[in-house]
N, C-alpha and C positions, 0 to 999 in steps of 0.2 A: 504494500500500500504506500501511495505517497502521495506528490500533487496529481498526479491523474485521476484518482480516487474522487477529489472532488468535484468530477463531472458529473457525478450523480448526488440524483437526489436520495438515495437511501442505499445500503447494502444488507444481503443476507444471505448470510454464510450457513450452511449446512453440514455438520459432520467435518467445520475445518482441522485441518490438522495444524500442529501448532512449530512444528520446526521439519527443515527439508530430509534432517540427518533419522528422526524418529520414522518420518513415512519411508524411504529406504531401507531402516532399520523391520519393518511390517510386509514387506513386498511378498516374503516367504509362505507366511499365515494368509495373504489375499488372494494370490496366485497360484500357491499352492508351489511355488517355484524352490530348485535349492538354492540354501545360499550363498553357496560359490554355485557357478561363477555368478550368480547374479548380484551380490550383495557390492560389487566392485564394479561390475563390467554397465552395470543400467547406472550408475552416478558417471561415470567416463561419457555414455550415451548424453545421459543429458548435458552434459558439459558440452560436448563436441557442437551438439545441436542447437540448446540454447545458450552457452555461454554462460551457466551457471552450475552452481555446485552444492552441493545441497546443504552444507555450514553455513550459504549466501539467501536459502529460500528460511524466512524468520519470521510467518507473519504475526505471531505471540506476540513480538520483539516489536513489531511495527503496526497494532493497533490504535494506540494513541496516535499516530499520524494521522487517522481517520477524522479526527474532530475537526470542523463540526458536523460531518455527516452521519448521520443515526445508523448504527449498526446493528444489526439482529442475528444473534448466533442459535442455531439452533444442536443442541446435542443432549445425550441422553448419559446419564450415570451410569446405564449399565454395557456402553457401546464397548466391547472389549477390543475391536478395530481402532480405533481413537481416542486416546482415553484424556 
């Protein structure tokens, strides 16, 4: 999130995850994938692709940037995908 964020009139986030290293860390349990080689080779992918790395995706870290646009998170206590 940052100044782009502000184009909208409102946000609502579903099931976000809270850092780019945790959702990587989960790939195993959603996929069903091992993890080697996947737990190495899909953070390289995204790097190559988008130029980021998953210690750089932080949107926890980067909620307060949102203000003043109303954000709506929606998640559940018992999501054991997301916690």
């Amino acid at each position: 999130m940052g100044d782009g964020l502000h184009q909208f009139r409102a946000v609502v986030a579903d099931s976000a995850f809270g850092d780019g290293e945790s959702l990587v860390g989960r790939l195993d349990r959603w996929f069903r994938l091992p993890r080697w080689p996947f737990s190495w080779t899909v953070p390289l992918a995204v790097q190559a692709v988008a130029g980021l790395a998953p210690r750089d995706v932080a949107p926890l870290q980067r909620v307060a940037a949102a203000a003043p646009t109303p954000l709506f998170i929606i998640h559940g206590a018992d999501d054991a995908g997301i916690p």
